[in-house]
ZABA-684723 format. One record per residue (C-alpha): z, y negated, x negated; residue in three letters. Coordinates in steps of 0.02 Angstrom, whole numbers, plus 50000, padded with zeros to 5 digits. Example, Ala and Ser with C-alpha at 12.3 -4.5 7.8 and 13.67 -1.06 7.14 Angstrom:
<nodes>
503905022549385ala 503575005349316ser 
</nodes>
This chain:
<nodes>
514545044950365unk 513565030950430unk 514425010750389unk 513765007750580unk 512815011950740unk 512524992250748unk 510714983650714unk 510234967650729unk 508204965850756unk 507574948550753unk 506234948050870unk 505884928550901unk 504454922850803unk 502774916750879unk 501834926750771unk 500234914850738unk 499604926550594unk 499224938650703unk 498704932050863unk 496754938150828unk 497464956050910unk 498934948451000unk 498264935551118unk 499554928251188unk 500704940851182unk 502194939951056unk 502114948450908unk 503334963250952unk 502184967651075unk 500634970550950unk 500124987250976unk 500444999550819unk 499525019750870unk 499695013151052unk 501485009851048unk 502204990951031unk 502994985350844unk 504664984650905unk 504665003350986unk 504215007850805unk 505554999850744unk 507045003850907unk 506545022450884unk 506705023250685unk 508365014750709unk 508925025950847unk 508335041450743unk 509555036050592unk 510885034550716unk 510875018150793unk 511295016850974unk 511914998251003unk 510504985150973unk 510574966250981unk 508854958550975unk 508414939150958unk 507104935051065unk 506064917551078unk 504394917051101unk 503854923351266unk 505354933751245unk 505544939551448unk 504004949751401unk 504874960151274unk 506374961351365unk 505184966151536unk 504344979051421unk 506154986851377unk 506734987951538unk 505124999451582unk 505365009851423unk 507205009951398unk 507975019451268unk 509245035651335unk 511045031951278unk 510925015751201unk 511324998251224unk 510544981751204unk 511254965551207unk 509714953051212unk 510024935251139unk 508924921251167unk 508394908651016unk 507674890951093unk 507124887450926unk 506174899550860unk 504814889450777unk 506224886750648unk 506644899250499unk 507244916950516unk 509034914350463unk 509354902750621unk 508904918450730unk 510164927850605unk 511474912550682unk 511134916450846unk 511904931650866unk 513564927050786unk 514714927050916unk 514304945550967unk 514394954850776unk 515894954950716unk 515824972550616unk 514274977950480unk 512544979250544unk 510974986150521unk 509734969950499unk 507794971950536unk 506324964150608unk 505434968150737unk 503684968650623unk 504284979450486unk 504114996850508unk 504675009750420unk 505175029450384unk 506905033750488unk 507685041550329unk 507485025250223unk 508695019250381unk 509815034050389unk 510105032150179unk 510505016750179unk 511795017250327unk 512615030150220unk 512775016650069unk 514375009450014unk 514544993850092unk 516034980150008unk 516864968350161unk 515744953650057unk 514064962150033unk 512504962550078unk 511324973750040unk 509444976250047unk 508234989150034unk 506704986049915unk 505174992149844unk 505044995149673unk 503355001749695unk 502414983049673unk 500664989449669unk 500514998749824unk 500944984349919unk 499594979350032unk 499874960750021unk 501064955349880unk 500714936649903unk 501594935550059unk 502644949449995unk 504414941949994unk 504854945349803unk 506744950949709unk 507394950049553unk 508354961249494unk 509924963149362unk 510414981449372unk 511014984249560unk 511324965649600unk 509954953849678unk 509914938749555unk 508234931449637unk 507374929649806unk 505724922149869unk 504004924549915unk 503534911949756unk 504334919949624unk 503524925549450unk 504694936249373unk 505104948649479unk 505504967749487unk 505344973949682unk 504944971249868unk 505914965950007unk 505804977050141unk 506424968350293unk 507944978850312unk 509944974250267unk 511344981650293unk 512534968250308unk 514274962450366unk 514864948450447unk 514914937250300unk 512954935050294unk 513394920750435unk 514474911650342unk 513234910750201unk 511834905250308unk 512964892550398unk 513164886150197unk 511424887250162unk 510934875550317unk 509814860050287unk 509354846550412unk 509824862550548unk 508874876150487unk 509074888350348unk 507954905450305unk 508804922950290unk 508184920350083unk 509204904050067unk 510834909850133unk 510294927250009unk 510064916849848unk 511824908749882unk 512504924949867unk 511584932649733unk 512454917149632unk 514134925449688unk 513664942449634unk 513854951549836unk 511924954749839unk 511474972249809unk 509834981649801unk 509674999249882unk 507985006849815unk 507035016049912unk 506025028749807unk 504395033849862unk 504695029950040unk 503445019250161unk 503515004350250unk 502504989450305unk 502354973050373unk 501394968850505unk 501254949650494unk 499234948250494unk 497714956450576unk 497504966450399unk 499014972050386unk 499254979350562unk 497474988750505unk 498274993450359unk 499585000250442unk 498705010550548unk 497765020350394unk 499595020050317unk 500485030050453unk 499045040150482unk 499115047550307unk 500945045950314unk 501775052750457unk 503615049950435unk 503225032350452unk 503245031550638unk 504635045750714unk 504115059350811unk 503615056650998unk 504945067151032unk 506365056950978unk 505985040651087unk 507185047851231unk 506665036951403unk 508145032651503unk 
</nodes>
């Protein structure tokens, strides 16, 4: 049985990286197989049996939520949340959606995608009130761009190390956590001069020992931060199907 139907998406960013294919429009919006990143993402979610969303918007974020309303998903709910500063790090997007979780969630963002059944597997994880826990890739060379691959150290099933700069390391983040509602508090300790990453508030509780790892085996996923990697990802889910869901499975309202 499933720890939630809850998932946060953070959805804010301006997405510079990749503004040779986006233009102006944020990055959720990029185009993935003629579909925008963050349908990729809602319908995997929605396919592993989310139906309640909260997504952080920011940059030009009445596009994405004029885009939803046109394409809205059947039998789900979103609760849109608006992040003034999103030029700041990720966790302070995290922040802005504390006073609406207040049970586990499903964490992702809105650039990763991935297969549904990594989702659905690790919904189905044991989950302690004080954890967090995050899927990674153990399969290091297939990545398609490990130096802005966010790295993890491992010790068994506990995350002992996290960063895009470290040497030692044993496997991938993935972009997606399932979490409770003690990642806040942990981000609210992690903050500096106002603004805190998702990694810094992580690290903090890797040194308390609540940081798991859920692998995920030989399943797919990318991120789609540059121009490359968006081509990458096309080739990717072209050769691997499961990827993206089925057409069938995005339900229109």
């Amino acid at each position: 049985m499933s720890n939630t139907n809850l998932a946060l998406i953070l959805a804010a960013g301006n997405g510079k990286r990749l503004a040779a294919r986006s233009g102006e429009l944020p990055k959720p919006l990029v185009q993935l197989h003629g579909k925008p990143l963050l349908e990729h993402v809602m319908r995997g979610a929605n396919t592993a049996g989310i139906d309640r969303f909260v997504i952080v918007v920011g940059y030009r974020g009445h596009l994405i939520q004029q885009w939803y309303e046109s394409h809205p998903l059947k039998n789900v709910h979103v609760t849109w949340v608006q992040n003034p500063d999103y030029h700041k790090d990720n966790g302070i997007s995290v922040l802005k959606a504390k006073d609406l979780i207040h049970d586990p969630f499903l964490l992702m963002m809105a650039d990763h995608v991935f297969e549904a059944d990594t989702a659905r597997s690790l919904l189905k994880h044991p989950l302690r009130a004080d954890e967090v826990i995050l899927a990674v890739d153990k399969n290091i060379d297939r990545v398609f761009d490990i130096d802005d691959a966010t790295k993890v150290k491992l010790h068994g099933q506990n995350i002992v190390g996290i960063g895009k700069n470290l040497s030692d390391f044993d496997a991938l983040d993935t972009g997606m956590f399932l979490c409770t509602p003690t990642l806040f508090q942990w981000l609210e300790r992690a903050m500096v001069n106002g603004n805190c990453s998702l990694s810094d508030g992580m690290r903090r509780m890797a040194e308390k020992g609540t940081f798991k790892a859920f692998d995920i085996g030989e399943a797919q996923w990318q991120d789609v931060d540059t121009p490359e990697a968006l081509e990458w990802a096309e080739v990717v889910s072209s050769e691997q199907p499961q990827l993206l869901p089925n057409e069938g499975e995005w339900s229109y309202a």
